[in-house]
Each structure stands twice: as structure tokens, then as C-alpha cells.
TORROLO-246764 format. One record per residue (C-alpha): x negated, y, z negated. Coordinates in steps of 0.1 Angstrom, whole numbers, plus 5000, padded with zeros to 4 digits. Layout:
residues N
XYZ
...
//
This chain:
residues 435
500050005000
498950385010
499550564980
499250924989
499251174957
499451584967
496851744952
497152124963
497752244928
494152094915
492552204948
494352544944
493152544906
489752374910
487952684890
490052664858
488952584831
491752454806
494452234822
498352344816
500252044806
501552014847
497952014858
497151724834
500251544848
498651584886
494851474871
496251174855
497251084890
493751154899
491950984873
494150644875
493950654913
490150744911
489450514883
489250104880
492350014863
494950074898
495149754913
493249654946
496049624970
496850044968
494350244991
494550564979
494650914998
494451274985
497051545002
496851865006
500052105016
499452475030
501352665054
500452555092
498652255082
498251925062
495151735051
494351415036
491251325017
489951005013
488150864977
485250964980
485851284996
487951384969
485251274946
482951504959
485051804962
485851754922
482051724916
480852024937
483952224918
483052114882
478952214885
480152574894
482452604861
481552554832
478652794810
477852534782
476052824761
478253084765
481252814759
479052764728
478853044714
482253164721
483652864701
481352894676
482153294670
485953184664
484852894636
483253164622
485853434619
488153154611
485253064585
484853434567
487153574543
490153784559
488454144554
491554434554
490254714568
491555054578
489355024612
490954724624
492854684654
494454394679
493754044673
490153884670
489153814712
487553474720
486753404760
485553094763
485352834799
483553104816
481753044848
477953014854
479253174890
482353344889
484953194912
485753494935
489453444953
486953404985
484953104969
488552974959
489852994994
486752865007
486952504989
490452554995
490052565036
486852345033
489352075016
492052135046
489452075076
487751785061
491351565063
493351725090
492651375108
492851135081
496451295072
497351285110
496550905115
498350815081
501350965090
501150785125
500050475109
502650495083
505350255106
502949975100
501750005063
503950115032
503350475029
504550614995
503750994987
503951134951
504551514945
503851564905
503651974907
506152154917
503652344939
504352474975
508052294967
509952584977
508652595010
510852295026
509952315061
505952225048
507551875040
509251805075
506151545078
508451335052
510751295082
508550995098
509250655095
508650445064
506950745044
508650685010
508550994985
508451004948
509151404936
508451444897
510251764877
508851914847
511852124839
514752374854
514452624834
514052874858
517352774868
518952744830
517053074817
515653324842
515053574815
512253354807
510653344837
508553554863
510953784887
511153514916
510953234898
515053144902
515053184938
511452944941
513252684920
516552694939
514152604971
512252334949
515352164941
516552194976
513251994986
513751794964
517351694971
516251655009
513551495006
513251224978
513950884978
512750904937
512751144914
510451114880
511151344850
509751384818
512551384789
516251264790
516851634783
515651714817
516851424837
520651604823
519151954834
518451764867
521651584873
523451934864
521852094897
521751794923
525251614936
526551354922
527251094953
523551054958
521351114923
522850974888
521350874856
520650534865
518450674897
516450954883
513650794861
512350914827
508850884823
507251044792
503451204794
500151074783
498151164756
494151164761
492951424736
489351254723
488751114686
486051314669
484751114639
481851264632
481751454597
480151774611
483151854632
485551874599
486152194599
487852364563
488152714558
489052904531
491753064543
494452854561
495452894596
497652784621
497952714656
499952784685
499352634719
500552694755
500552964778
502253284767
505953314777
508953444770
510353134763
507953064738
509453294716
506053444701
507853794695
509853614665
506953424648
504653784652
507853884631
507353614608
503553644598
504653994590
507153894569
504953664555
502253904551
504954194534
506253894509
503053714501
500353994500
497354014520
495853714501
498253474507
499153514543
497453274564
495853344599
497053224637
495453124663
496553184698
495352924723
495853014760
496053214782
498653494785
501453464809
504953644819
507953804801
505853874768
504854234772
506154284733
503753994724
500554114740
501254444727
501054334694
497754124704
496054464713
496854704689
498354574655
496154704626
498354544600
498154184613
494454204629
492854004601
495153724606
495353674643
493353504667
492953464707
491153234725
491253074763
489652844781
488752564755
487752234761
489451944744
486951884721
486752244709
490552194708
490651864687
487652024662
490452334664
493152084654
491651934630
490452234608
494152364610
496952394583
499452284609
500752354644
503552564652
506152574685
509252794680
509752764717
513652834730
513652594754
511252324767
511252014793
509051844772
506252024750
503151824755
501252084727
503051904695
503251584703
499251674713
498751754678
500851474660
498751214674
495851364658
497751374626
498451744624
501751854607
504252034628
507052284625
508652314655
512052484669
515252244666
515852234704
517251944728
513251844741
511751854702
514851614692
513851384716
509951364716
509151434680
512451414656
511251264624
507451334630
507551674629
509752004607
512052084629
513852444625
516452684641
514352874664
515553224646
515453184616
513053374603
512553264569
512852944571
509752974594
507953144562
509152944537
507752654561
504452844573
503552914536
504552574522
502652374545
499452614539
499952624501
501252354488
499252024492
501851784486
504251974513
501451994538
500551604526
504351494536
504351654568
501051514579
502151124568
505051194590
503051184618
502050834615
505050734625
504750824659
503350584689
501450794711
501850704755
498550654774
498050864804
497350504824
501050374810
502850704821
501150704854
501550314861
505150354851
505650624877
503750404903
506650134896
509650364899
508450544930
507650224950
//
């Protein structure tokens, strides 16, 4: 079988440095159909999607486009050093100060050579000429071998005429959808963000003979938006991500500070609802006092629809010793993060499935998270769930689980309860629906 994965979004994304919770879902792909553990009899091929053309790299070409990508990226000693300058503000005593303003800055995952929108383009069109005629001859081909192509990204979805190629014989197509909530909550969401997700779906609806989700909460967001004579329940497969986070067990990476802190993880959205838990640390920090508020740590990078949020992140002088931004960290420097941390906190509004806590579970860190439809699913039981506004339930929570051992101690244990998903399970399962 010719198992073709679209890889446009980690061609297109080659240069960044910390994978979003979609871009793991497309290198999972990568890494199973790269790796030793897919069986023999799938040959694997690597597609690319732009406007007036299609490619189609073979293994090892894709191998070396990754390799050639990954030695112009990373700055080992500046990632250092940036990593290390946030243990150590997390490490010192919070210091009020009249002079303080916006939230401490850490910019790690810089490059050794920036990567310019030309260099991006470059690998980009270098990609596209390398297997214009690979792609050609497996689309001809495709009436003689079973063709299956798998679309994990949502990217270039909601240009449908780029996916006429489906139209061949005996090309079978597996689509997977993170979420609708484009469709459900615009407000959340970039300016033309509705109308790409109306054509996404459209492609979708055209085009698939399977369609892969990630939560029975969005299978029902799914089913809501597609008609009913063709896609039901029993025809749209739920398929929950992987987990691949590395174990540190060495003693030097326990990290303890003083002063407790928490973390929040994801890129920075409206939906995320950050404006309300800013609103929360203050009300921690006006009820507490200055010694017993605890510290947060933003991790990613910022986003859309969170204006309020950012303005906070510059300029606050009352919060400044407590808050904390960094981007572009590994997942070791994320795990030694993890690890040193109080707890983890999501008050999203909405999710499709909210790979950050169940992330941090399986590492053992409490949770407190927003009661919402994806969080009842995933992580009910394993985590504090709470009504994503109210506000002091989230402080009596925040400063329980930083303050009092035996609350903290509860959460955590909860946490064992949960049976984390390999990457190589979610990805084989996907392999089985879509074929």
C-alpha cells in the first residue's frame, strides 16, 4: 500500500522551533512512517499542496529536507542560557519594586541563522521541484496499487480546487479535524478564520472517504456541520493524541523554588481565556499579599484575539514579579519546567481536545482546568476541574494547591489514575480507520 501523508504544514513550518499540538499530530505521521515500527507492505510518500502545483517526496528525500532544516535552527548556547535565565528568576525571591514593569521576557529556540521568509520559501519551492514527478506518477499509478492519502492539518483545506487530484481512481482519503471552533466561536478566532473553516469543511465533505477526529466532543461539533445521509457517528472515527514528552530522572533537573509557580501552556488566544486568570493572580495577589501570591509562567508564543492579555504582559507593574514569558522551548526544558511547577492551569472556554493538560498529567503534575465538554472527556477525575469564570474558585484553587501540601499532594495522586496514548498507537489507529 502507497501511503501518502501531506506534509505542507511541517515544510511550511520547517524553521520553528516548538511544535503546536496540530504540528505534533502531522510529525507523529512523520516519525511512525519514517521510523521501523510501520509494517513492510506500506511504501511511504511525503505530499506537498501549493497553489499551481503538487509534489511528492520520497523517504529519503524527506529525510534529508528535515536534516538540512533542523542544522539551521537551533542555538544550543543561547537556548542555554535563555532557559537557564528563567530557572533563575523563577529561583530568586519575588523582589517588589516601584521600577518594575511587564512580565519577565524569555526568548528561547533561536536560530544560529535566522530563517528569512526567503530561506522559508526557498526549502519550500526546493521541496515542490524535487517531487513534482514522483507525485505525477503516483497519481497515475494509483489505478494499479492502493493509494490512501492522509490530511492531519487543516492546512491549504480551504482551498478545494488544490485537492481535485483526489478525483483519480482508487486514491482513498483519510481527512483528520482538530476542532470547529472557528465555526462554533468566531470571536475567538482570527478575522477570516469562519470563512477558511466553512471552505475546510466543504473539502472535507467533498472529498473524504474517512474522517479522523480527536475527542467525541468534536466528532458531535463535526456531525453538527456535515449532512446526515452521508457522515454519522458510526463513520467518523475518534482517535485520541499521543503523548511523547521524555522522562528526566536525573536528580539535577529537580527543580524547587521558593516561591511557587504555575504554568500555562498553548499559544495565546482568546479562547484561552487568559484575561480572566490575569484577573485572578490579581485577586490573589490583593487577598494574599505580595508574599503569598505565587508566580505564572507563560509558555508560547502569543497569538490572536488577546490584545487585553498582551497588554497586561508589557506594562503591568503590580503583577511584574509574578509573571513570566517564554517561547520556543524544547521538551526537555519543558518537562524540567513541569516538573519544578506547583501545578498546571487551562481555563480555556472551549477546546477540541487540549493536549497541554493531559501533557502535564502524565508527568504527574496537578491540574485545574476549566469544566468544559473536551476536559470532561480527556481528564475528568485526573485533574480540578472548574467553571471557567469563576474567579475565586480559581484562587481558592491556585493558592491551595501552592500552599497546602496535602491539597497539592491529592491533586497530584490523581494523576496516577490516568493511562497515557503512545504517539505510535494513535497514529496506527488512524492507519486502520483510514484504510
Amino acid at each position: 500500500m502507497r501511503l501518502l501523508l501531506d506534509v505542507t504544514r511541517t515544510i511550511d513550518h520547517i524553521y520553528n522551533s516548538t511544535p503546536t499540538g496540530i504540528d505534533r499530530v502531522e510529525h507523529a505521521f512523520l516519525d511512525w512512517l519514517l521510523g521501523d515500527e510501520k509494517p513492510a507492505s506500506i511504501e511511504p510518500h511525503f505530499v506537498i499542496t501549493a497553489a499551481n502545483m503538487h509534489s511528492a517526496l520520497n523517504a529519503d528525500q524527506m529525510r534529508d529536507t528535515l536534516s538540512k532544516a533542523r542544522r539551521l535552527t537551533m542555538s544550543t548556547e543561547h537556548r542555554e542560557s535563555q532557559f537557564e535565565a528563567l530557572l533563575d528568576f523563577l529561583r530568586q525571591p519575588v523582589a517588589i519594586s516601584n521600577e518594575n514593569f511587564g512580565a519577565a521576557r524569555f526568548h528561547g529556540g533561536t536560530v544560529r541563522q535566522k530563517p528569512t521568509k526567503t530561506r522559508i520559501y526557498a526549502t519550500f519551492a526546493k521541496a515542490l521541484a524535487r517531487g513534482r514527478a514522483n507525485f505525477k506518477r503516483l497519481v497515475r499509478e494509483a489505478s494499479n496499487h492502493q493509494t490512501v492519502y492522509f490530511h492531519t492539518s487543516h492546512t491549504q483545506l480551504e482551498h478545494g480546487h488544490m485537492y481535485r487530484w483526489l478525483e483519480a481512481p482508487n486514491i482513498r482519503s483519510m481527512f483528520f479535524i482538530h476542532d470547529v471552533i472557528p465555526l462554533d466561536y468566531p470571536e475567538f478566532c482570527s478575522p477570516p478564520a469562519r470563512k477558511n473553516h466553512i471552505g475546510r469543511m466543504q473539502t472535507v465533505a467533498d472529498r473524504a472517504d474517512c474522517i479522523i477526529v480527536n475527542s467525541e466532543y468534536t466528532r458531535q461539533r463535526v456531525l453538527h456541520y456535515l449532512t446526515p445521509d452521508r457522515w454519522t457517528a458510526q463513520n467518523i472515527f475518534v482517535s485520541q493524541l499521543g503523548v511523547d514528552l521524555p522522562q528526566i530522572a536525573s536528580t539535577e533537573d529537580v527543580f524547587t523554588p521558593d516561591t511557587p509557580y504555575f504554568v500555562c501552556l498553548g499559544t495565546m488566544e482568546g479562547r484561552k481565556n487568559l484575561v480572566h486568570l490575569l484577573n485572578v493572580w490579581r485577586r490573589i495577589f490583593e487577598t494574599a499579599g505580595p508574599d503569598r501570591t505565587p508566580r505564572l509562567v507563560f509558555v508560547g508564543k502569543r497569538g490572536w484575539e488577546c490584545e487585553n492579555v498582551f497588554d497586561v504582559l508589557d506594562r503591568t507593574a503590580e503583577l511584574s514579579p509574578y509573571l513570566a514569558e517564554v517561547t520556543g522551548l524544547n521538551d526537555v526544558e519543558l518537562v524540567r519546567l513541569l516538573n519544578g511547577a506547583s501545578g498546571m492551569v487551562t481555563p480555556s472556554w472551549v477546546e477540541g481536545y487540549s493536549l497541554p493538560p493531559v501533557e502535564a498529567i502524565c508527568h504527574g503534575v496537578p491540574v485545574i482546568a476549566s469544566d468544559i465538554d473536551a476536559h470532561r472527556e480527556l481528564i475528568a477525575g485526573c485533574a480540578q476541574l472548574l467553571d471557567p469564570s469563576d474567579g475565586i474558585a480559581w484562587k481558592d484553587a491556585i493558592l491551595d494547591v501552592a500552599w497546602r501540601p496535602e491539597k497539592r499532594d491529592a491533586l497530584k495522586l490523581k494523576t496516577k489514575d490516568f493511562v497515557p496514548r503512545s504517539w505510535t498507537t494513535f497514529v496506527a489507529d488512524c492507519v486502520h480507520y483510514g484504510t
